[in-house]
C-alpha positions, 0 to 999 in steps of 0.5 A: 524565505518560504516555499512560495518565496514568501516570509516564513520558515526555512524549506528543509528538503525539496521532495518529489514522490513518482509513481503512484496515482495521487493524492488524496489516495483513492486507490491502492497501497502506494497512494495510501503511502504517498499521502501519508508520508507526503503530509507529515514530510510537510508537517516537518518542514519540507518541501514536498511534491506528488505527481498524479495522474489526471484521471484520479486527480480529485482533489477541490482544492486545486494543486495543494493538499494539506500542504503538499504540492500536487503536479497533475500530469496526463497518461495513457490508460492502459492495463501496460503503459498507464504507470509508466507513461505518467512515471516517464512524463513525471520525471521530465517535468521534475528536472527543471525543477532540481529536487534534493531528493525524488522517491520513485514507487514501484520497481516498473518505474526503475527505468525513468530514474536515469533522467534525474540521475543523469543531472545528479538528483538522488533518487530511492526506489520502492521496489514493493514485492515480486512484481513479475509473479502477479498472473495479471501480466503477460510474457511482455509484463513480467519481462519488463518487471524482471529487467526493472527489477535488475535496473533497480540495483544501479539505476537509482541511489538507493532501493527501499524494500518493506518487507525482510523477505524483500530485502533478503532477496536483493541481496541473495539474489543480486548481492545488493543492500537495500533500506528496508522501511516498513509499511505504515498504518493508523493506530486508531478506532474511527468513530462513526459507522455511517459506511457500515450502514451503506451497506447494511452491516452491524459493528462485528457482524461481518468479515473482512477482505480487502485487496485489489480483485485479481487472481493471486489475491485468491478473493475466489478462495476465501469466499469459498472458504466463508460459504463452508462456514456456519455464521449469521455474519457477512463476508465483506469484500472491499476492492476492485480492479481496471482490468480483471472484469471478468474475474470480478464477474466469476467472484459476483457469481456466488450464491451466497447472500451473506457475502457483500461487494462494496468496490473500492472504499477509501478514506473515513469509509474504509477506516469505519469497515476496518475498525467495526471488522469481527476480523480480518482475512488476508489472502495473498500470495504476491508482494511484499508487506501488504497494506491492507494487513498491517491497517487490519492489524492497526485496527485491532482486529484478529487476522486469519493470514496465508501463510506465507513468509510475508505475512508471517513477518509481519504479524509473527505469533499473533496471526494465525495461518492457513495454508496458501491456496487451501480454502477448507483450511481457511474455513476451518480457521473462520469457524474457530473464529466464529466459536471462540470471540475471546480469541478473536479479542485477545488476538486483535489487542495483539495485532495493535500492540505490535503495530504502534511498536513497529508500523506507525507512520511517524516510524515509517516517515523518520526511516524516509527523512533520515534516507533522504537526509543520507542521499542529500547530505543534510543535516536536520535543520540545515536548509 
């Protein structure tokens, strides 16, 4: 029998994925996964649900994309309980349903992972970075990631980290293994240049930030760093935020008309900015493996990074690096980049080698299938 009861080829595992907006992503990191390893989960055989949340439920054709299964559910949009709410209601809407296997993203959704466990339903966590460090949060917001953050080492089966850094923290400071599974990113030119042209921009005529706009994403410093810099090139900022309105006002107050805010791009829109980048800066100092990053990277494009340990795991010796917080070393950093062009292109073909070596999402969907496989104690193949 098939997944709808029909004839047609075995079901492998019945998968439910927490905890993120939805898909078609069109929004962030952990949608951009939850799209990504949900479509090649299907692609192999498995039976797999998203939760979305109905506000960015966008998809025409109803309640199954490319072979995944979409349960949209309501929430309460609010800056501290939008990702909980949705997560709380997902994981009571799953029970019924008995999955062999539920991925919860993010580490403030730990909590909701007691239900399905409570009837014996395996679940991972994805703790992403920090949370609790992001200046967005409150006394109340950054108490609740500290005891997620401690509920994350029994609640749940298992805890998937993306980052070494990650996983060296949990175990230094809780004593406790986790599965670390990097971050994923497509490997590929995307033809075309019809979103360039949106926003008046030239294939290697701009630089390129891409990241939520909040405050620890230092979007501030890098374009004070750019207005130092000598160019005819552009500062591309692409991103947004719900609730940093003010922040994203101080950010348009530039005067500088080289720098271009697009808001968020996604899709086929976003691949066109990253592969027609002359490069790529990567300015935060919050989280785990960032997604944007390792795109960046995907795409061949030389990165200037802060240099954090984060960002020094994943790009190794072909990043290059400026001090965290420091804008005239970031500036330094894009004017070579502006007098040199063949260390722009020998750095950028470095970047792409290493991520088809270590980041590709079919790398990053074998760590989850064979995780989920541990948990529920299938074999591949067997149904």
């Amino acid at each position: 029998m098939g997944k709808d009861g029909g004839v047609g080829p075995p079901v492998d595992m019945r998968i439910a994925i927490i905890g993120t907006r939805g898909i078609p992503a069109n929004y962030g990191g952990f949608e951009t996964l939850a799209e990504h390893l949900s479509v090649r989960l299907a692609e192999r055989g498995h039976d797999v649900t998203v939760y979305c949340r109905k506000a960015y439920a966008s998809h025409p054709h109803g309640h199954l994309y490319r072979g995944v299964r979409l349960a949209v559910l309501p929430t309460i949009r609010h800056k501290y309980f939008d990702t909980v709410i949705h997560s709380l209601l997902s994981s009571l809407h799953a029970l019924p349903r008995r999955f062999d296997v539920i991925l919860v993203c993010n580490a403030a959704n730990t909590a909701v992972t007691f239900f399905p466990r409570l009837l014996g339903t395996p679940v991972a966590v994805n703790v992403d970075g920090l949370e609790r460090k992001r200046k967005k949060w409150n006394a109340l917001g950054r108490a609740w990631y500290r005891l997620a953050e401690r509920l994350s080492t029994f609640l749940p089966s298992a805890i998937i980290t993306d980052a070494r850094t990650i996983e060296t923290y949990y175990r230094e400071r809780y004593g406790k293994d986790s599965t670390f599974i990097p971050y994923g990113a497509v490997t590929r030119a995307e033809p075309g240049t019809e979103a360039l042209g949106r926003f008046g921009l030239q294939p290697k005529g701009y630089m390129l930030y891409v990241s939520r706009l909040e405050p620890e994403n230092n979007a501030d410093l890098v374009i004070r760093a750019f207005e130092r810099v000598a160019s005819n090139r552009k500062l591309v900022i692409v991103g947004d935020a719900p609730y940093a309105g003010e922040y994203i006002h101080r950010l348009k107050a530039t005067t500088d008309p080289r720098v271009i805010f697009t808001g968020t791009v996604f899709g086929t829109g976003y691949h066109q900015l990253q592969a027609g980048a002359y490069c790529y800066v990567q300015a935060t100092e919050v989280g785990g493996s960032h997604p944007a990053l390792v795109e960046a990277m995907g795409f061949g494009n030389c990165v200037a990074a802060a240099d954090v340990p984060e960002h020094r795991e994943v790009l190794g010796e072909a990043g290059h690096y400026f001090p965290l917080g420091d804008p005239a070393g970031l500036a330094e950093l894009l004017q070579r980049f502006e007098d040199q062009p063949e260390l722009v292109e020998r750095s950028g073909q470095a970047n792409a080698e290493r991520v088809d070596g270590r980041y590709s999402w079919d790398l990053v969907t074998d760590g989850y299938e064979e995780l989920f496989r541990r948990l529920t104690g299938k074999a591949a193949g067997r149904e």
